[in-house]
C-alpha positions as CSV (number, residue, x, y, z in Angstrom):
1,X,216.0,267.1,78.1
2,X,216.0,264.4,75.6
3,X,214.6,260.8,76.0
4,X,213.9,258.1,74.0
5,X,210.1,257.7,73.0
6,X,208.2,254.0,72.4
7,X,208.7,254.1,68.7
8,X,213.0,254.4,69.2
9,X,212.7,258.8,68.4
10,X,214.2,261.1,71.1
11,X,211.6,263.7,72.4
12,X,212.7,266.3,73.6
13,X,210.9,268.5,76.8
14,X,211.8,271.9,77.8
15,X,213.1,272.3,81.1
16,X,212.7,275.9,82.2
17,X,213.7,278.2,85.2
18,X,211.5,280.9,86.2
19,X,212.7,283.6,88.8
20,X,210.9,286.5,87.6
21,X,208.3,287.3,84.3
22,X,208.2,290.1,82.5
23,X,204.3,291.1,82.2
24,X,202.2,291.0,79.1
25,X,199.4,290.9,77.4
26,X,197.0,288.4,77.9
27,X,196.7,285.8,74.7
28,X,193.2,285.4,73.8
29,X,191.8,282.9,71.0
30,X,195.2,280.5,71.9
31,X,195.1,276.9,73.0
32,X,194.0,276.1,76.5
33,X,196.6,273.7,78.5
34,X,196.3,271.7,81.8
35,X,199.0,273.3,84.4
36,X,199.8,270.8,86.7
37,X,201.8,270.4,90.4
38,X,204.0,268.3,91.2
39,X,205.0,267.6,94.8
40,X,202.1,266.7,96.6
41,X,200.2,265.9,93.3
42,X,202.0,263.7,91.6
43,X,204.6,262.3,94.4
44,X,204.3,262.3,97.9
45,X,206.5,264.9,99.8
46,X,209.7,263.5,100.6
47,X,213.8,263.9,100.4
48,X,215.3,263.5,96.6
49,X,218.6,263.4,96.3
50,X,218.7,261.1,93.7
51,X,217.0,261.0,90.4
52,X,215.8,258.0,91.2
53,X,214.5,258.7,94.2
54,X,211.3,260.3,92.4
55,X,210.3,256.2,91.8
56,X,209.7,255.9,95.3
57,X,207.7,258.3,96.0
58,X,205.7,258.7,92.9
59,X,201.4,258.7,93.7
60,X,199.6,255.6,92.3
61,X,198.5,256.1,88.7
62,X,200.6,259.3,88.9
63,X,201.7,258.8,85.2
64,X,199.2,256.9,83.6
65,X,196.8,260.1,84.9
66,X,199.0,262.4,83.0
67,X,198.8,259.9,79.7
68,X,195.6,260.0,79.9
69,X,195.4,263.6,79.8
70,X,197.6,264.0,77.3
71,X,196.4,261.5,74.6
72,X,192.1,262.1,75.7
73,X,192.3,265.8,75.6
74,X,195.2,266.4,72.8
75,X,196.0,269.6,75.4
76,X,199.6,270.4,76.2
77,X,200.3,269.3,79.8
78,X,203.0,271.5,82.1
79,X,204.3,270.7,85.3
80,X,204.6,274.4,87.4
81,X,206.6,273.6,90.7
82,X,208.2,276.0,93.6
83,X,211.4,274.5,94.0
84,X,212.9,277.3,96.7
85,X,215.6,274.8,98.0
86,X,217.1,275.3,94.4
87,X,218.5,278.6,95.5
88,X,220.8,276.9,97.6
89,X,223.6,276.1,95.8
90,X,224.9,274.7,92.3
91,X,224.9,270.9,94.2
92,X,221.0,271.4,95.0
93,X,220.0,272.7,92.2
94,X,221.3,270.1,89.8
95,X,219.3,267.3,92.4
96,X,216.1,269.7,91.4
97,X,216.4,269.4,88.1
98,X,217.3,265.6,87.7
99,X,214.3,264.7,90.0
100,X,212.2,266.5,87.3
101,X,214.4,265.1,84.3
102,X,213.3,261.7,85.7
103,X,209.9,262.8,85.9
104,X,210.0,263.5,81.8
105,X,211.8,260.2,81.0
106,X,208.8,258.1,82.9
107,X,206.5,259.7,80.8
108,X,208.5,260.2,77.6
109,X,209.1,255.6,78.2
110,X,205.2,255.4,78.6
111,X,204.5,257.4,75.5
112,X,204.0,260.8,76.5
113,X,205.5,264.3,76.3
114,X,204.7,267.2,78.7
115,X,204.7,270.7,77.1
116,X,207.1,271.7,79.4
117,X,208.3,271.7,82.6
118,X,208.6,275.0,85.0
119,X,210.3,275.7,88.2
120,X,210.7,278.3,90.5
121,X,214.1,278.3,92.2
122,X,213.7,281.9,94.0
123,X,212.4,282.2,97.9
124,X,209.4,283.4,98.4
125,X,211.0,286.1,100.7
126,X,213.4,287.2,97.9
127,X,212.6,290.8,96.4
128,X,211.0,291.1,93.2
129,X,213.3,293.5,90.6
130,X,210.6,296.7,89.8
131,X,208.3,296.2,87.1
132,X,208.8,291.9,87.4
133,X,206.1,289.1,88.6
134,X,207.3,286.5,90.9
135,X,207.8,282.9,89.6
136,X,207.2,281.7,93.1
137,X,203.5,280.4,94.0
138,X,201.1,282.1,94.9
139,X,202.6,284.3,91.9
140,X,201.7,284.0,88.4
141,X,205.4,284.0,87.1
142,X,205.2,280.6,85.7
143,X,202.0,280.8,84.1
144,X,202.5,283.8,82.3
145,X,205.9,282.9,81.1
146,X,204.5,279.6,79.7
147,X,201.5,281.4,77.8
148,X,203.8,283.8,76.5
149,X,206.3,281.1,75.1
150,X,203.6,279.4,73.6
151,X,200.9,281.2,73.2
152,X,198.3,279.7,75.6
153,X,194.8,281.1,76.3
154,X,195.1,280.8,80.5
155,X,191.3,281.6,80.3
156,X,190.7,278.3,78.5
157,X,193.4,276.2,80.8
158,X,193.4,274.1,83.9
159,X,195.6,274.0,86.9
160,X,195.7,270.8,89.3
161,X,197.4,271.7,92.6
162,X,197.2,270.2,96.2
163,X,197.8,273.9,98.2
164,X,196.0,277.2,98.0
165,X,198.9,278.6,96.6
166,X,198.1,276.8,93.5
167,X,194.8,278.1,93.1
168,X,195.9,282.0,93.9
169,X,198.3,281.7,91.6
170,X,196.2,279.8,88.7
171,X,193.4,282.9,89.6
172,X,196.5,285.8,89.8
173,X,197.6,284.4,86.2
174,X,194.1,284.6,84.9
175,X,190.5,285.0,86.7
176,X,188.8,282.5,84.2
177,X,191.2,279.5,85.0
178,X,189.8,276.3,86.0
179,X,191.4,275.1,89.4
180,X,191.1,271.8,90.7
181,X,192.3,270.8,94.8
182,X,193.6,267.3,95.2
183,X,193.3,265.8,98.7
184,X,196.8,264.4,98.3
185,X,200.1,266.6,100.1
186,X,198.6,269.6,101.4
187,X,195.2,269.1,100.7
188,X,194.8,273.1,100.6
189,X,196.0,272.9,104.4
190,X,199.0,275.3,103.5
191,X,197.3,278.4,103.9
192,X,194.5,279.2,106.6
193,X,192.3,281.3,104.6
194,X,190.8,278.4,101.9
195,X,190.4,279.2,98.3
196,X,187.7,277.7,96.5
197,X,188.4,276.0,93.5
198,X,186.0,275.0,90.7
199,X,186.3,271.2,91.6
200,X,188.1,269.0,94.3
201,X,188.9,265.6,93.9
202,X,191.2,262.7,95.7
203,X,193.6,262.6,93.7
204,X,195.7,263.5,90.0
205,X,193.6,260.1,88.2
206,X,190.1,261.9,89.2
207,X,191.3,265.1,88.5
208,X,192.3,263.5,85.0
209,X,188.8,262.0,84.6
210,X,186.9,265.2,85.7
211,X,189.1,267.4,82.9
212,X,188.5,264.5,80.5
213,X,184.8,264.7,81.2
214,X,184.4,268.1,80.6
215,X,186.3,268.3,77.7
216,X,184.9,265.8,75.5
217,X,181.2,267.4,77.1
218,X,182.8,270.2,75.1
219,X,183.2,268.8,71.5
């Protein structure tokens, strides 16, 4: 997906499908990168059968929080997103990924550039081929297929999510992962056995300001 940045260059952001991941080693001594949700996170829950319709439902700040992550911490940013209703049919699917396309060009225009962007089209109810990890959260599909792409360090990386599914699957993709719970969309409601994560916050800007906090306590 290719956008044009600020400056008049095209940027361009990987858009990526993940069904199923092929395990693998863990990359250690990597990069660390902040893993973030998007419905409920960064937009409220709602129908999109437009591109456009992302606009409307975006959360305040929603972009500038992601900015700010990306220019204060100089880590690459990923959106990781179950998108089941995908598996539908060719019509669906292509709504799926221009709602996330729209996504990219908002913050492409504001002068940003996520990583990448990862989706899960597969049910959680479909069967997983032998020997394969789920892409579907509370799986660690998407994680895994990310760090192996580009050689992240998921002991060293971040995940912001509004549902316990987020944090099992940030924990299933490595134990050492730092999960923050925004009240916003589920508010880890989805689930009835809670999941502690390492910070909980209202919303994706204090979850920006609590990563950005820690990491420049780091340097």
């Amino acid at each position: 997906m290719q956008h044009a940045a600020p400056d008049g260059s095209r940027q361009e952001t990987p858009l990526l499908a993940v069904s199923y991941h092929q395990p693998s080693d863990q990359v250690e001594g990597g990069r660390g990168a902040i893993f973030v949700d998007r419905d409920g996170v960064l937009n409220r829950f709602g129908n999109m059968k437009k591109a456009e319709d992302l606009d409307r439902l975006l959360q305040p700040n929603a972009v500038e929080s992601l900015l700010r992550l990306m220019s204060h911490t100089k880590m690459p940013v990923y959106v990781v997103t179950n998108q089941q209703r995908a598996a539908k049919d060719d019509r669906t699917l292509s709504q799926v990924e221009a709602s996330l396309d729209r996504l990219c060009q908002l913050v492409v225009e504001n002068g940003g550039k996520f990583a990448g962007v990862l989706f899960c089209p597969s049910r959680s109810q479909d069967p997983v081929p032998k020997g394969m990890v789920s892409g579907h959260k509370p799986n660690a599909g998407m994680f895994l297929e990310a760090a192996r792409l580009d050689s992240l360090d998921l002991s060293q990386s971040y995940m912001v999510g509004d549902s316990v599914k987020d944090m099992l699957a940030a924990k299933q993709a490595h134990p050492e992962m730092t999960t923050l719970l925004v009240a916003t969309g589920h508010g880890g409601r989805d689930e009835s056995q809670p999941h502690p994560p390492e910070a909980s916050v209202a919303c994706i800007g204090e979850a920006a300001d609590w990563i950005i906090g820690r990491e420049s306590g780091r340097t």
